[in-house]
N, C-alpha and C positions, 0 to 999 in steps of 0.2 A: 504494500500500500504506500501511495505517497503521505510521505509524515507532512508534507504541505497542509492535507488535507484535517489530519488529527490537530497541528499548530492553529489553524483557522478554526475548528470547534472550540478547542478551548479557550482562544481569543475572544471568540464572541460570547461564549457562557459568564468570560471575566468579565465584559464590556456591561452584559446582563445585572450582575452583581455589583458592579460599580454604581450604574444608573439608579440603580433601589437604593443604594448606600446615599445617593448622592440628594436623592429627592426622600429619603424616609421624614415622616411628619411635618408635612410641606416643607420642608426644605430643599434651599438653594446651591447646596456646597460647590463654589469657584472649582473648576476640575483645569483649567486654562496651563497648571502645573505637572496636570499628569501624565501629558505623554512625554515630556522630557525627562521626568522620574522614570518611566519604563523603558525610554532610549538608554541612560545613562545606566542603569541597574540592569539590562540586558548584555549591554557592553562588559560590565564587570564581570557578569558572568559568565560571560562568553571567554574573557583574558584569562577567568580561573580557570577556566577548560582544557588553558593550555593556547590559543588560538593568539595569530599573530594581528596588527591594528589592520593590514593591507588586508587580511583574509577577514575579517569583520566590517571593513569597509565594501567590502564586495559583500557580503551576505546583507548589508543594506542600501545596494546598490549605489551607495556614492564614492565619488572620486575620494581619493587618501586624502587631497589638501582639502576639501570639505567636511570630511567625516574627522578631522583634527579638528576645525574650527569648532565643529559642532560640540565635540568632547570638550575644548577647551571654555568656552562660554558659559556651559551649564556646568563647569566645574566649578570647585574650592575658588574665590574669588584672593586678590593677592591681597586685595585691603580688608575685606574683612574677613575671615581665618573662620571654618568652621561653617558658611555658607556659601552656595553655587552664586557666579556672578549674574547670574540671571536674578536668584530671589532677593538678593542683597541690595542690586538698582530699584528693584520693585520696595522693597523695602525702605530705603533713599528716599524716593519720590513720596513716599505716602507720607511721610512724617512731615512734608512741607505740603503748604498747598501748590506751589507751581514752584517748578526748578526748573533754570536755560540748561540749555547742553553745556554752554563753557562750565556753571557751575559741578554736573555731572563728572565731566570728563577731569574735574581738577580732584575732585573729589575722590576718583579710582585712580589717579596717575597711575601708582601702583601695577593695574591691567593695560592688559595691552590694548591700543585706543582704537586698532579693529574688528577686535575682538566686541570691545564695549561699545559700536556703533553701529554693531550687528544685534548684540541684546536689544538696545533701545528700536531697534527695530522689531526686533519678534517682540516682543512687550505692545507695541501697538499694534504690529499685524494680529495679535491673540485678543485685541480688544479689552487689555489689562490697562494700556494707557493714552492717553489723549495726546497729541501732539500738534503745536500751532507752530507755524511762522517755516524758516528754513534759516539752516546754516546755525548760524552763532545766533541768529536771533530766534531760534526753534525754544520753545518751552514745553515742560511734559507737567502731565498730570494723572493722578491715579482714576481711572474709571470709578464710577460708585458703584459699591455692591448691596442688593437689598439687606436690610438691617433685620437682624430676630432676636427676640429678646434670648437675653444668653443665662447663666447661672454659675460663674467664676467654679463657687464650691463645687458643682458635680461637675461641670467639665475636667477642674482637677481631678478629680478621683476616679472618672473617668479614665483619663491619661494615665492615671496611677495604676488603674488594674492592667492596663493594656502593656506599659515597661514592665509589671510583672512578669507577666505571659511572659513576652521576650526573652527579661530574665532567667527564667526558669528552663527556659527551652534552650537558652543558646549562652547562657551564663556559665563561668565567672564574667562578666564582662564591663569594661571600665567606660566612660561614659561615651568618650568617642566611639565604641563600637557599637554601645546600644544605641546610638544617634543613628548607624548603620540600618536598622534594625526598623527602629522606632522614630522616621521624621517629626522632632518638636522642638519648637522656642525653644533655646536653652535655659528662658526662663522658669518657665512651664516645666521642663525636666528637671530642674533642680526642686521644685515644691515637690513634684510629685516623688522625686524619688526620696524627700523628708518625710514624706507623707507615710510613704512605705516601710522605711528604718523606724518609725516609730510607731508603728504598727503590728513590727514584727516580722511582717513578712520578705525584709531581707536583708542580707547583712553585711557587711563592707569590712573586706578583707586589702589592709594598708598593704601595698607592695611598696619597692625604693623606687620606681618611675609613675604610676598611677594606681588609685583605688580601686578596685574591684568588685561590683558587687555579684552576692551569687541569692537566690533562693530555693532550699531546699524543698520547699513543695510550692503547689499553687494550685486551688481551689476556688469557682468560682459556684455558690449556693444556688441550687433553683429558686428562682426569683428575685434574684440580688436585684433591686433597680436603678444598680448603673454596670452592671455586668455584660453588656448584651454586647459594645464595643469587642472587649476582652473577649467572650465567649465566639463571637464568628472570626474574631483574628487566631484566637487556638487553634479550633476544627479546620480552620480553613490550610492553615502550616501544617496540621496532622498531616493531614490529606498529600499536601503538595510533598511533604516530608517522606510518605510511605511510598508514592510513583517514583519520586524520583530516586530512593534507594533502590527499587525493583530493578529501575531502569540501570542504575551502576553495575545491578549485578548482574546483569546482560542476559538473565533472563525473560524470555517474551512470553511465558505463557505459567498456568496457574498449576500447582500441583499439592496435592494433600499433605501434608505436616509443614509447609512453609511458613514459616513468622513474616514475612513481610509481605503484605501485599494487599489486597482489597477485595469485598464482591458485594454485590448489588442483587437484590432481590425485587421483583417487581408481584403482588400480588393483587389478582381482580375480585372484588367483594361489593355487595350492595346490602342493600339494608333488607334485610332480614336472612341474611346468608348466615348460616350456624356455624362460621370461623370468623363473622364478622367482629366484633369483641376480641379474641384470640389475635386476628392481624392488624387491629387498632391498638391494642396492648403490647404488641410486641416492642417499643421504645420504653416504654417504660419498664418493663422487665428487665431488656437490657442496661439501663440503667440504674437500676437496683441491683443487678448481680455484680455491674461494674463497681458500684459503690461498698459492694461486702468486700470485694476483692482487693478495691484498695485498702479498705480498713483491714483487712488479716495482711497484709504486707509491710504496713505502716506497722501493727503494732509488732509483728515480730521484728522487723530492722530497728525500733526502737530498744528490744532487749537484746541486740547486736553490737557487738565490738565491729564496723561498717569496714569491709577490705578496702585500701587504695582506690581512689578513682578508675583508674586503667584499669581495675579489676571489672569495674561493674559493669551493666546493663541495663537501659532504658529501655524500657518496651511501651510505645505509643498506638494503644488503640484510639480508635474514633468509630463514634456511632450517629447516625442519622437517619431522619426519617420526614417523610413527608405525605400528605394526602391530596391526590387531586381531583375535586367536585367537577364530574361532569355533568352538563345540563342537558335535561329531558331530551331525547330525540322525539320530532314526532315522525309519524311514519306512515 
């Protein structure tokens, strides 16, 4: 089969998932940053693969001196440390009401000024920002986004459950990596990860170059409500986490005693089918037997002298379920 074919389904099931992410509870959420996040973070992933810039510039079909600009502007910016030159101008511009280009451009000396004449260009072609006049006398301005009422506290704790997760899954890890991880204000990440040290649920381990935090478990409650972030960013890395081990181990098909892998059951029931009950229940079940099972693990490793990390073994299940109502045929 062409993997072209498999790339485009699950492209579009993401695109799916975004769009409900993007509009849940009428909301608006600015997306104008997302497809540079998945250029950029595909590139990465592509170089850990081994793969060289010429042979990733050809898989997205641009010239090498294009496919460098491209990496360089939505990268680490030189003047401010820690943010891509793209979000940092955008950032710039918002904090004044109108800023010239001369202002801008003295502003990043720092970057390189075709680089940054190429930002301020994708910035208004993406309708992020406003742009009058020409030359030296060009002014920008930040588009307006519709306004909703926000609630500082749960957003933080929001944010907080969700560097959990991260934490937990991809920890020890110091802050620039869970920055990797987890895109946030470094504002924003430092409450939240206060949030969490005093919480308990995680703990920061001093090294001689950076702090580290790690957490030993992470648990989010049925019904937590500000869990729900947290909870489809979990399942949703289970997921991505179990194919793509299958796929390192270059196995292509499914076989009986494997620990890694997936399957999917589809079953047809209506109402008053005598398994209907039975295959409505069956999530919950699973989640209750999963939940005895971490409690008898949890408490024996607790009467545990715990061997070496290198020793152990994570085993990441995921479970999910869904119903879909289909409407009367007539006939």
């Amino acid at each position: 089969m062409d993997v072209n074919l498999l790339i485009d389904g699950i492209v579009r099931q993401t695109t799916v998932l975004i769009a409900q992410l993007a509009t849940q509870a009428g909301n608006r959420t600015p997306l104008a940053h997302t497809a540079n996040q998945v250029f950029l973070s595909l590139v990465k992933e592509l170089r850990r693969q081994g793969l060289g810039n010429k042979v990733i510039a050809d898989m997205f079909g641009l010239a090498l001196r294009t496919y460098h600009d491209k990496v360089q502007r939505l990268s680490e910016s030189q003047t401010f440390r820690g943010r891509s030159l793209w979000e940092a101008v955008l950032q710039f511009v918002q904090e004044h009401e109108t800023v010239t280009q001369p202002d801008i451009l003295l502003r990043f000396s720092n970057d390189d000024e075709r680089i940054l004449r190429s930002v301020l260009t994708d910035l208004v072609d993406s309708g992020l920002m406003f742009r009058s006049g020409k030359g030296d006398q060009a002014t920008f301005r930040v588009a307006p986004v519709p306004e909703r009422a926000a609630d500082p506290e749960r957003e933080l704790e929001a944010t907080a459950q969700l560097l959990w997760v991260a934490i937990h899954r991809f920890g020890p890890l110091t802050r620039s990596a869970l920055l990797s991880h987890i895109q946030v204000d470094p504002g924003a990440l430092e409450g939240a990860l206060e949030l969490l040290s005093k919480a308990g649920k995680v703990t920061i381990e001093e090294q001689s170059d950076e702090a580290r935090y790690r957490a030993q478990h992470c648990v989010i409650p049925l019904g937590d409500p500000v869990g729900w972030e947290a909870a489809v960013f979990d399942h949703y890395q289970a997921v991505v986490t179990a194919i793509c081990a299958k796929l390192d181990s270059g196995v292509r098909r499914a076989e009986a005693g494997q620990t890694i892998g997936g399957s999917t059951y589809h079953y047809e029931v209506w109402q008053g089918h005598p398994l209907e009950a039975e295959v409505s229940g069956h999530l919950q079940r699973l989640r209750q037997e999963s939940v005895e099972l971490r409690l008898k693990v949890e408490a024996y490793n607790a009467a545990q002298t715990a061997p070496p990390p290198v020793a152990r073994r994570t085993v990441i299940s995921y479970v999910g379920q869904t119903v879909i109502e289909r409407e009367h045929e007539e006939t």
